[in-house]
C-alpha positions as CSV (number, residue, x, y, z in Angstrom):
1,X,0.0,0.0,0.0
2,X,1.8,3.3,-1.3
3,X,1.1,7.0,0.5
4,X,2.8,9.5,-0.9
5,X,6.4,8.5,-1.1
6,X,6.1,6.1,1.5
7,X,5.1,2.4,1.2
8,X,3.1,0.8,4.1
9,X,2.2,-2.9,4.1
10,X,-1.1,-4.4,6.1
11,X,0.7,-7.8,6.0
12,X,3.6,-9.8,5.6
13,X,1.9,-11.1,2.5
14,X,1.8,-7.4,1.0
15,X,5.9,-6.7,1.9
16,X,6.3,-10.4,0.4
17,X,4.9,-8.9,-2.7
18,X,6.8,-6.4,-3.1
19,X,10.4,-7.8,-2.4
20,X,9.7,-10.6,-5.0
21,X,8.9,-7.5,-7.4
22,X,11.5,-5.6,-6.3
23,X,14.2,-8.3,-6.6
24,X,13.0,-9.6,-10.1
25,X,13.8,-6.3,-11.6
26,X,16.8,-6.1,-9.9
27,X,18.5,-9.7,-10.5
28,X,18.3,-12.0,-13.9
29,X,16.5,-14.3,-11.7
30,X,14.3,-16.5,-13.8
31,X,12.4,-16.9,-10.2
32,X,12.3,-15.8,-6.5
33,X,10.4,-17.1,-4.1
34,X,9.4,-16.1,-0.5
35,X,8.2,-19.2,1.6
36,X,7.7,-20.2,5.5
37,X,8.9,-23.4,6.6
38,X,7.5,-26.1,8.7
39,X,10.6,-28.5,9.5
40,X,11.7,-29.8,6.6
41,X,8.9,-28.5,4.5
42,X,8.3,-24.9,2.6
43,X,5.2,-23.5,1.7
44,X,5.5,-20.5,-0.9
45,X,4.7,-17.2,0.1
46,X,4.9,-15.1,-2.6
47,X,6.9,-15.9,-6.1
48,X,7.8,-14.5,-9.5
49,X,8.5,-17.1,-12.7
50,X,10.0,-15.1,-15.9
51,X,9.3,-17.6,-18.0
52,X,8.3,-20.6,-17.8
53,X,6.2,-21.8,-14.2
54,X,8.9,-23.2,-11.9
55,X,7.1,-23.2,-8.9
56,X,3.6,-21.1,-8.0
57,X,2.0,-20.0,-4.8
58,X,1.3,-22.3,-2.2
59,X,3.3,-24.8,-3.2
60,X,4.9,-27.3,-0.6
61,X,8.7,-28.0,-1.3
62,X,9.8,-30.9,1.0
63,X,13.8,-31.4,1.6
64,X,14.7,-34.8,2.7
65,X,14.4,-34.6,6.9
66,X,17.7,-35.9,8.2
67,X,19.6,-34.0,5.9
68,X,17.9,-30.6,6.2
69,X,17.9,-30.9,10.2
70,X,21.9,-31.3,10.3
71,X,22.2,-28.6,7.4
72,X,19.7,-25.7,9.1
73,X,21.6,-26.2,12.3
74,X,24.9,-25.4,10.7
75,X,24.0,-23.3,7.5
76,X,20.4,-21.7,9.3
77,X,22.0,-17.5,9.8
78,X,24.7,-17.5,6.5
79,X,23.5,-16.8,2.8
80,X,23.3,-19.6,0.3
81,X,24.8,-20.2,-2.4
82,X,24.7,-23.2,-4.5
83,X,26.1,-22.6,-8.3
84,X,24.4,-26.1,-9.7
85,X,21.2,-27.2,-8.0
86,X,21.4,-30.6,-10.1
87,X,25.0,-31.5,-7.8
88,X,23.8,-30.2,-4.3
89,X,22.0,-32.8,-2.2
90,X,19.6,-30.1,-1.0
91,X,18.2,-29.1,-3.9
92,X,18.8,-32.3,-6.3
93,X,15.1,-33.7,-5.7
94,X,13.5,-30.9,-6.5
95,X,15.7,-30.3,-9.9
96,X,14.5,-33.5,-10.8
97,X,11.3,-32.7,-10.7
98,X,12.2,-29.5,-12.8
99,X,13.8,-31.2,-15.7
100,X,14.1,-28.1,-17.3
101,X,18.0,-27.8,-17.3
102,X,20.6,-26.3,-14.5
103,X,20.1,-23.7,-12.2
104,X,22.2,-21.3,-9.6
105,X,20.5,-20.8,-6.2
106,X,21.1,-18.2,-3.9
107,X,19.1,-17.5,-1.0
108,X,19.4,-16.4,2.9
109,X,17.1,-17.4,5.8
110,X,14.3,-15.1,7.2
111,X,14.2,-15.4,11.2
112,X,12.6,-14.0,14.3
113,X,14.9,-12.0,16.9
114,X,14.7,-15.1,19.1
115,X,16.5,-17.5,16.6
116,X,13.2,-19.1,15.4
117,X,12.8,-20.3,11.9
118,X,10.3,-18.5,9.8
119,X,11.2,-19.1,6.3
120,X,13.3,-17.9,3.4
121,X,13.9,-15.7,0.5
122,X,15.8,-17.5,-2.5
123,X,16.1,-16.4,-6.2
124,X,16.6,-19.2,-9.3
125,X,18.8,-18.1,-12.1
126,X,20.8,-19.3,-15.0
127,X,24.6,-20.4,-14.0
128,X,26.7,-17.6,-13.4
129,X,23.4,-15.2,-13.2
130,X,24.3,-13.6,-10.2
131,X,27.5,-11.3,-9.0
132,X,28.2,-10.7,-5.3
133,X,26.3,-7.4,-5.1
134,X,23.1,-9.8,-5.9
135,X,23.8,-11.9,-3.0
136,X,24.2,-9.0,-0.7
137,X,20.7,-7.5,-2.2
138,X,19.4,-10.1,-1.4
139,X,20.4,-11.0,1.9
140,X,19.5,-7.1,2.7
141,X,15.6,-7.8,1.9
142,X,15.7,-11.0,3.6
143,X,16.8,-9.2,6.9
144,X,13.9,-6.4,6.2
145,X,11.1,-9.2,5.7
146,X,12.8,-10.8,9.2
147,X,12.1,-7.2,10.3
148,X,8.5,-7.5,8.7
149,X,7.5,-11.0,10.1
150,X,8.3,-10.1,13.9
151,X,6.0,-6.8,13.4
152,X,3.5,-8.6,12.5
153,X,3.9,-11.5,15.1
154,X,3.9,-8.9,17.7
155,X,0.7,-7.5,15.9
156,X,-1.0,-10.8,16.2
157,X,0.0,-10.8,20.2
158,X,-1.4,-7.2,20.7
159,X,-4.9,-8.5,19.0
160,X,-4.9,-11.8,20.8
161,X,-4.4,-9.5,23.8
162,X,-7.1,-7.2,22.7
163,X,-9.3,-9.4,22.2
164,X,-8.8,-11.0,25.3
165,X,-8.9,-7.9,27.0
166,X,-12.1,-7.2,25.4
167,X,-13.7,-10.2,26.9
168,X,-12.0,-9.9,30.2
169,X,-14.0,-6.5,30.3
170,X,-16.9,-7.5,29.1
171,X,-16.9,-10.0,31.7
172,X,-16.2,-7.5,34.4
173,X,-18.5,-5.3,33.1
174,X,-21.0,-8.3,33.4
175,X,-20.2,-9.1,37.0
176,X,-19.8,-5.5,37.7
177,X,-23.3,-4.6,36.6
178,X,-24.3,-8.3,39.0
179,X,-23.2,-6.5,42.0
180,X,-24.5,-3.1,41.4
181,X,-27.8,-4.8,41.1
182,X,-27.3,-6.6,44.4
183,X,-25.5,-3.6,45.9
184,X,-28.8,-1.6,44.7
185,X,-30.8,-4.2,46.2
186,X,-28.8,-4.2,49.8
187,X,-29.3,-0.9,49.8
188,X,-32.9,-0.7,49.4
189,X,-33.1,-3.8,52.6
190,X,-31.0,-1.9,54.8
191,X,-33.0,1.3,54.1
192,X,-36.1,-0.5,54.5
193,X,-34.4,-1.9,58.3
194,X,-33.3,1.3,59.1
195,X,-37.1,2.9,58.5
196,X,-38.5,0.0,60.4
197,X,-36.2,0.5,62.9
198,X,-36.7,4.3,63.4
199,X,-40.5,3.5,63.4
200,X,-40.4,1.1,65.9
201,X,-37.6,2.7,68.2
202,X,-40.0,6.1,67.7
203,X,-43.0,4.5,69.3
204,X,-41.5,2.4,71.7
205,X,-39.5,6.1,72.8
206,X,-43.2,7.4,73.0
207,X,-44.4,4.8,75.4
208,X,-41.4,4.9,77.6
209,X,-42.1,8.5,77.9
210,X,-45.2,8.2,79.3
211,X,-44.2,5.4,81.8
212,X,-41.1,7.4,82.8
213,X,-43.7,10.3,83.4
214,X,-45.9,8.4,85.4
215,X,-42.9,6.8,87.7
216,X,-41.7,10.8,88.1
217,X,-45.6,11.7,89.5
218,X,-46.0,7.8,91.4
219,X,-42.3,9.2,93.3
220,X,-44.1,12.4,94.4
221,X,-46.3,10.0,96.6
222,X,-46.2,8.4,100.0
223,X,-44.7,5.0,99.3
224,X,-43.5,2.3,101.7
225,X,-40.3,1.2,101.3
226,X,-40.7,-1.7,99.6
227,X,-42.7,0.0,96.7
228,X,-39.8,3.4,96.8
229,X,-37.5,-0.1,96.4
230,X,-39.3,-1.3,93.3
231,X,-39.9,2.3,91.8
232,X,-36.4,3.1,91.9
233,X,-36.1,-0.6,89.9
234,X,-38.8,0.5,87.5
235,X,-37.2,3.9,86.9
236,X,-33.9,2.2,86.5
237,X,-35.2,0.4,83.6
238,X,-37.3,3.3,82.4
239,X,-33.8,5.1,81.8
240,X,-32.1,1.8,80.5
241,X,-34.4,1.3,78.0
242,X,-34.3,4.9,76.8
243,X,-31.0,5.2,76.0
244,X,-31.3,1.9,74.5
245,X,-33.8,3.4,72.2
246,X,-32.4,6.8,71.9
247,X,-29.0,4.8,70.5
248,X,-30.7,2.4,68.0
249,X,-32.9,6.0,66.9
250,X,-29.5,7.2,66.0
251,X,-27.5,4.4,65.0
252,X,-30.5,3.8,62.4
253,X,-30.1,7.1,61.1
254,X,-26.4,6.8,60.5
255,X,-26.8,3.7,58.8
256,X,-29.5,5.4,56.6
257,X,-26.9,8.4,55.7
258,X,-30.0,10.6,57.6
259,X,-27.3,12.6,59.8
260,X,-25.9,15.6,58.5
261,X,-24.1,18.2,60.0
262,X,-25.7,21.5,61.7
263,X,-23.2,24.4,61.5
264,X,-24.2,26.7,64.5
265,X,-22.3,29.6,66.3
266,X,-21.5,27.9,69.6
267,X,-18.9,28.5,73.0
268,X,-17.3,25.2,72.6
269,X,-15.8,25.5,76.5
270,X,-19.1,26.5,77.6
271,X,-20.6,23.5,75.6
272,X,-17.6,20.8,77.4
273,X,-18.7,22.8,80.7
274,X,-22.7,21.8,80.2
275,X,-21.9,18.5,79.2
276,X,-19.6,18.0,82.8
277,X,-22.4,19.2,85.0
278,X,-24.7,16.8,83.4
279,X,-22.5,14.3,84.0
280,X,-21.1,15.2,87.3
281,X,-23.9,13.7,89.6
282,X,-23.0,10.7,88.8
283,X,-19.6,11.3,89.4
284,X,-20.6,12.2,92.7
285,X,-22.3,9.5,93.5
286,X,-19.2,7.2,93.0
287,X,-16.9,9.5,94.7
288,X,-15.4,10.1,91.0
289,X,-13.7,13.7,90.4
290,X,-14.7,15.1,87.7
291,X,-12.2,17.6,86.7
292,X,-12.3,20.1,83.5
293,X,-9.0,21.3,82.2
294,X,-9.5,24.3,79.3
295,X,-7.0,26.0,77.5
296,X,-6.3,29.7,78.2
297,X,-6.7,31.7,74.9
298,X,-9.1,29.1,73.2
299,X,-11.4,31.4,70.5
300,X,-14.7,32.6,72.4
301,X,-16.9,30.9,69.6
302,X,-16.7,28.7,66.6
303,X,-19.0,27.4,64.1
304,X,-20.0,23.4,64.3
305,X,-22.5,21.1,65.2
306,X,-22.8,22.0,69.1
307,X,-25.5,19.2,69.4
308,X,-23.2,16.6,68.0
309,X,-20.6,17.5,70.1
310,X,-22.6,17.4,73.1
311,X,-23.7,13.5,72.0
312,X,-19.9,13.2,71.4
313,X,-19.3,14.4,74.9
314,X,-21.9,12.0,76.5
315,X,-21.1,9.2,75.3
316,X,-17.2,9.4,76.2
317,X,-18.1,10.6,79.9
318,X,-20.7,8.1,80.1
319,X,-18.5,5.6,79.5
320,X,-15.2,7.4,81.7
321,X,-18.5,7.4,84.8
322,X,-18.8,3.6,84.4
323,X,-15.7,2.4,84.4
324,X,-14.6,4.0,87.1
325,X,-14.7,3.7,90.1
326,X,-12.4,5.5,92.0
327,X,-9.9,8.7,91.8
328,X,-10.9,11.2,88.4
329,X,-12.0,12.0,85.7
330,X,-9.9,14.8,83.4
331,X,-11.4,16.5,80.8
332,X,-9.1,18.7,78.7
333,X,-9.5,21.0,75.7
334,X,-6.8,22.6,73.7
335,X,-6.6,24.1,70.2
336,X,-4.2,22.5,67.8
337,X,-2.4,23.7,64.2
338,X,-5.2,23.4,61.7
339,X,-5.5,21.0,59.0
340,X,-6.4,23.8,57.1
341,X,-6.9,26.8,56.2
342,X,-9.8,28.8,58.0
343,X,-10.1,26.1,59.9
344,X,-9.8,26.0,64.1
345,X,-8.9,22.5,65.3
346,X,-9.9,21.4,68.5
347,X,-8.9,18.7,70.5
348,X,-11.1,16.8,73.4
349,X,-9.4,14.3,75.9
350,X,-11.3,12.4,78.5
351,X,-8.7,10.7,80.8
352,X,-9.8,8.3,83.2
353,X,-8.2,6.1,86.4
354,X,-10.9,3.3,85.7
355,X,-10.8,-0.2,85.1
356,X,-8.6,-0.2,82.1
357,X,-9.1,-2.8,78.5
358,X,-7.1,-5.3,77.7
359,X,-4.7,-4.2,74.2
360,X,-6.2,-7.2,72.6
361,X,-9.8,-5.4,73.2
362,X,-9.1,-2.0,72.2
363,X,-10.0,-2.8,68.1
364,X,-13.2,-4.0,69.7
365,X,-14.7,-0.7,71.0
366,X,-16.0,0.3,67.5
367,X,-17.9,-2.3,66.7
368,X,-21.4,-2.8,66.5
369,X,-22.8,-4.4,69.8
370,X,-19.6,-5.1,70.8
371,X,-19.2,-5.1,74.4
372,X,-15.5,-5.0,76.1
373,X,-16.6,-4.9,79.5
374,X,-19.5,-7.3,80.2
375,X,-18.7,-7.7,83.5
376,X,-15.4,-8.0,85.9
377,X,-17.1,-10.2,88.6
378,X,-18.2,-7.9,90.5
379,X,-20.1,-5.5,88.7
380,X,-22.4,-5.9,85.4
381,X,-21.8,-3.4,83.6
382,X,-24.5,-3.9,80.6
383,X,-25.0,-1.5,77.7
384,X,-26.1,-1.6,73.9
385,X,-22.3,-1.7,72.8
386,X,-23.4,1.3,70.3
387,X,-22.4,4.4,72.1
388,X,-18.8,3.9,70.8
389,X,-20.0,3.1,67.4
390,X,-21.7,6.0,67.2
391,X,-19.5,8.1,68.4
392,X,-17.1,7.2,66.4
393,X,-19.4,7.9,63.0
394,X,-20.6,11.1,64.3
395,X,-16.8,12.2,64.6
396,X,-16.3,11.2,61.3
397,X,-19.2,12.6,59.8
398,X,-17.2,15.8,60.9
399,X,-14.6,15.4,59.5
400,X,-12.5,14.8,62.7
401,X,-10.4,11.7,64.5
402,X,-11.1,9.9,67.4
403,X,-7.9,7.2,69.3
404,X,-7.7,5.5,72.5
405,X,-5.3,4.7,74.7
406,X,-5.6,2.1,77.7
407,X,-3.8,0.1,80.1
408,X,-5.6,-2.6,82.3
409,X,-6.0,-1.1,86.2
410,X,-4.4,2.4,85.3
411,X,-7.1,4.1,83.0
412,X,-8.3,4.8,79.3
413,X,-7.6,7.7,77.5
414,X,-9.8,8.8,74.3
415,X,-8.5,11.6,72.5
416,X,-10.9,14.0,69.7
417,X,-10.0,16.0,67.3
418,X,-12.6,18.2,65.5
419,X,-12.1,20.8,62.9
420,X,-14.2,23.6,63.2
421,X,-15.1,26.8,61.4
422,X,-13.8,30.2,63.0
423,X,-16.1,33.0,63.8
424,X,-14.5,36.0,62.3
425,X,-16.7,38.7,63.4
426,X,-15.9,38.0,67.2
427,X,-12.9,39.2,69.3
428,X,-11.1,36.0,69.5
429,X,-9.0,36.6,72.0
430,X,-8.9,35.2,75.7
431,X,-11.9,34.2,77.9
432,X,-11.7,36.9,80.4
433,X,-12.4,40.6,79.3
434,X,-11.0,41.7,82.7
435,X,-7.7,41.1,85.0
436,X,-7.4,39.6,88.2
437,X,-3.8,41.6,88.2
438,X,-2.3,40.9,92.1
439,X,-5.2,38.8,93.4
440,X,-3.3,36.4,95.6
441,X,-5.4,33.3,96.2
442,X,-4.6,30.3,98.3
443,X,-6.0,27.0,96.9
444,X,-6.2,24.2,98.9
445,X,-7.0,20.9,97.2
446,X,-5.8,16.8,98.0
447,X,-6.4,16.4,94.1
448,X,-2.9,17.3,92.3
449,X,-4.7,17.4,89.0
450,X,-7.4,19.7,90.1
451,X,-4.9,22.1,91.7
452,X,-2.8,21.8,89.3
453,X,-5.9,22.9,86.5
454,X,-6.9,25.5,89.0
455,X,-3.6,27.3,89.1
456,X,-2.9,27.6,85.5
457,X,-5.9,29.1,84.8
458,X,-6.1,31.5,87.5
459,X,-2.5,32.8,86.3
460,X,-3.8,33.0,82.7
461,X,-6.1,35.6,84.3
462,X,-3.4,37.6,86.1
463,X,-4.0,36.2,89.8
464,X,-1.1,35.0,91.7
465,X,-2.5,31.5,93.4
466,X,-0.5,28.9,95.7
467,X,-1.5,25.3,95.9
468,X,-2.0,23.6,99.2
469,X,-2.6,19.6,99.5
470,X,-2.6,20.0,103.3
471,X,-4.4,21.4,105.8
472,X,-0.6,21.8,107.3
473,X,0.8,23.1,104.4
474,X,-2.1,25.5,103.9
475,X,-1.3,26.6,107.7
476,X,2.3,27.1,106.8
477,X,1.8,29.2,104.0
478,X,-0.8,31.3,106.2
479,X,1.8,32.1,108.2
480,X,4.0,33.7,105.8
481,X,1.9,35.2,103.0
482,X,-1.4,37.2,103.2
483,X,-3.4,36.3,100.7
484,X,-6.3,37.9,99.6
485,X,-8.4,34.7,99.2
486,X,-8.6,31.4,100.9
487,X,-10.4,28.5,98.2
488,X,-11.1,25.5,100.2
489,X,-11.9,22.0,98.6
490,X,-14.5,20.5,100.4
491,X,-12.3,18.0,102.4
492,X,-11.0,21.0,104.2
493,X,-13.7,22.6,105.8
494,X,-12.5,22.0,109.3
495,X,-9.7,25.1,108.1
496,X,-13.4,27.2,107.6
497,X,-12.8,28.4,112.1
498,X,-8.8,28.4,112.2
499,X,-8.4,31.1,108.8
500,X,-11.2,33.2,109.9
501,X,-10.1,33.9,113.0
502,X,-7.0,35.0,112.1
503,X,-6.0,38.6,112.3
504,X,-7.3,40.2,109.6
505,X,-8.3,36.9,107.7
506,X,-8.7,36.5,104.4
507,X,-12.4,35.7,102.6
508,X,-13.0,32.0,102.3
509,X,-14.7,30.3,99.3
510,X,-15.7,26.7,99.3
511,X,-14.5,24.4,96.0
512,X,-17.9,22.0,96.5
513,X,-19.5,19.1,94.1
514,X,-22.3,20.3,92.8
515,X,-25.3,19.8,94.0
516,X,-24.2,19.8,97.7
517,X,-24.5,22.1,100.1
518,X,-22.3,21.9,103.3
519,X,-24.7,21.8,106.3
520,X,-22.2,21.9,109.9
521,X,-21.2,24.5,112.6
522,X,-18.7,27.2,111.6
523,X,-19.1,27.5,107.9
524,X,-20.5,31.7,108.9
525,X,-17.2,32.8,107.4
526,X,-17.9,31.5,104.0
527,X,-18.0,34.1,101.3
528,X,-19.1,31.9,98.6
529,X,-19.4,28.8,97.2
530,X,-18.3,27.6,93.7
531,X,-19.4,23.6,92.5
532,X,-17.1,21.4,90.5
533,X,-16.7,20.7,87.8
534,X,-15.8,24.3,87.6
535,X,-17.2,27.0,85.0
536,X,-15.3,29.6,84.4
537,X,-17.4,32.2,84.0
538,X,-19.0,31.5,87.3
539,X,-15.1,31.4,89.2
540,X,-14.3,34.6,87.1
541,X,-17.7,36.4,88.2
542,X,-17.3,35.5,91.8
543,X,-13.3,36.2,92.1
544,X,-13.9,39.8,90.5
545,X,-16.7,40.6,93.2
546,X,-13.7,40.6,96.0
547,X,-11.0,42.0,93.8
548,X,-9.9,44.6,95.9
């Protein structure tokens, strides 16, 4: 096939062509052939007869076996050249056939890169017909057709591999288009279970309502206390059952993809703060100290889903509450670099002393009903095994991170990190739009942590406090600095009578749970009280009132 001044072939056929035609203008060949070989037997290709027929296309040339296996192997890569094809045992059976008088032979082999045999190019002329420069022709477009016969064997590959490509896809395509239909159909069951679900955990919600409402007005009666016993049973399971609901309602609608994200303006330390007081009666009640550790400087508001990071928030201290069941329980909040930019990156820890997990149960907490701590012999600790799950996709449907860290009879640690929005058209600078410059205040705590939280945070806010974690220390330190405020932890309320009756004695301020009120003798000299876990606007509000 010509273009231009270039000629392209489809085939090895079509460059077979055009050698023979090529070389019978070129040599006094009376014929040239181009043949494959099978063993010891040639097929023609392509040929060119001057004259008379000496051999046609398609034609089978057989060489004796034995001989032509020995001969290839030696004479296979060099030209040939045989001046009387009558004398050489090669070509002598064929001549016979011929009868039509002598003939010089030259030809050279036409092979693959690899050494394989695919053929050869030969030309037939009269003796003494062709000169050197023939030969070399001739060997020249026996190396091109080589060239010609690999193409196309690497052509054939290439569409074998197409084509087997092309079923391989169609294939996949098949089985792709199987699953999508399944996947389709999965879908539609699991959205169908997670309506049902909803439904159902909607209208049993509804009628626990109204029984927990009824056990709240039966508890405003005269009971005996057998029946106060079994109400307090009854409203145990009231609650049970609807946080049991309340976590299947939301599970359900994660699984559906129902739960999006509500961007809101929001305090996020005033948001940590609600969360602790809700949780802290319960705290209380095990004699668990719940402590709240936030970051001086944090940005006054950000925008987030404040309702998802209270859920967040529960679920974590829920879970800190039960599993321990004595010392603290630290809650911290710092700001970290942003992921980025115009972004405000906050991370939550929730640091317990509790019961611990095992390492080998740690991969455990996410998973759906999954319970780590059934029970440690003692104490049944029950559960759904879905506030973890759910935490965990609520964190991620923000965008955020959630880790945990635990050893068996020290604590767990689970650490948050949330990326939030920044408010820009608020002052973002530090909580407290006023100074406690010089306010000397001496704190005096048995819980390092606490202390340790407290100080920091009055600093930040220009007070200059001492820690006490002694009722002789705290003495001590009476004696030698005058303070302008006495904070007493609850434990120390018997040092109420000995610091107000100094001369002139400082105010005292009591550090109480909340929810209690300290009822005894002596307590007269008690400016204020402030409940833990502590909110700092309330300790900022009530230090500034005795500023002097």
């Amino acid at each position: 096939m010509t273009g231009g001044n270039r000629i392209f072939f489809e085939n090895f056929a079509e460059a077979a062509e055009h050698v023979v035609n090529l070389l019978s203008r070129r040599l006094a060949a009376e014929c040239v052939i181009v043949a494959s070989s099978e063993g010891p037997v040639s097929t023609v290709i392509k040929v060119f007869n001057r004259g008379r027929e000496l051999v046609r296309e398609g034609q089978e040339i057989r060489f004796e076996p034995e001989y032509f296996a020995s001969w290839t192997d030696e004479n296979w890569d060099r030209p040939l050249v045989i001046p009387q094809t009558s004398q050489h045992p090669l070509t002598r059976d064929q001549h016979a056939a011929r009868s039509s008088g002598d003939y010089t032979l030259i030809g050279f082999p036409i092979s693959y890169p690899d050494g394989r045999k695919f053929g050869g190019l030969a030309a037939l002329g009269r003796p003494g017909a062709f000169s050197d420069d023939d030969l070399q022709l001739l060997t020249s477009m026996a190396l091109f057709l080589s060239y010609i016969a690999e193409l196309e064997r690497r052509v054939d590959v290439d569409l074998e591999r197409l084509g087997q490509l092309a079923k391989d896809k169609k294939n996949i395509e098949e089985i792709a288009e199987a699953y999508r239909g399944e996947a389709q159909a999965a879908r539609q069951s699991t959205q169908q279970k997670a309506d049902f679900l909803a439904f159902m955990t909607h209208e049993i919600r509804n009628s626990l309502n109204g029984s927990i409402a009824m056990s709240e007005l039966l508890a405003m009666t005269e009971l005996t206390q057998e029946q106060q016993r079994f109400l307090d049973m009854v409203r145990s399971s009231n609650a049970f059952l609807l946080t049991l609901a309340n976590n299947i309602l939301d599970y359900s609608k994660l699984e559906a993809g129902k739960q999006s994200v509500d961007v809101s303006l929001f305090d996020p330390a005033s948001t940590i703060e609600d969360v602790a007081s809700l949780m802290a009666p319960k705290a209380i009640e095990k004699r668990v100290e719940l402590i709240l550790d936030v970051e001086e400087g944090l940005p006054m508001f950000v925008q987030g889903d404040a309702g998802k990071l209270r859920q967040i928030l529960l679920n974590l201290l829920g879970n800190a509450v039960k599993f321990t069941h004595a010392g603290q329980i630290l809650v911290t909040l710092r700001q970290e670099e942003p992921g980025g930019e115009g972004e405000v990156q906050l991370a939550i820890s929730v640091c317990d002393t509790g019961i611990g997990i095992e390492p080998d149960k740690v991969d455990g907490l996410f998973q759906t009903y999954h319970q780590v701590h059934g029970s440690d012999g003692n104490r049944q600790y029950g559960g759904t095994g879905l506030g973890l799950v759910i935490t965990r996709n609520l964190i991620e449907l923000m965008g955020g991170s959630i880790r945990v860290v635990s050893e068996v009879g020290i604590g767990t640690e689970f650490l948050v990190v949330l990326p939030f929005a920044p408010y820009s058209d608020f002052d973002m600078g530090p909580f407290a739009p006023l100074r406690l410059e010089g306010l000397r205040i001496l704190i005096v705590d048995d819980n390092l942590s606490a202390l340790s939280v407290l100080e920091r945070l009055l600093q930040g806010w220009g007070a200059l406090p001492s820690g006490a974690r002694s009722a002789g220390e705290a003495l001590r330190l009476l004696e030698t600095v005058s303070f302008d405020l006495v904070l007493l932890d609850m434990h120390f309320l018997e040092l109420v009578g000995p610091v107000s009756s100094r001369p002139n004695a400082p105010p005292v301020a009591l550090l109480a749970p909340l929810g209690t009120v300290p009822e005894q003798p002596g307590l007269e000299g008690v400016r204020f009280t402030v409940f833990k876990p502590l909110r700092r606007l309330q300790l900022y509000s009530a230090l500034a009132a005795i500023k002097p």
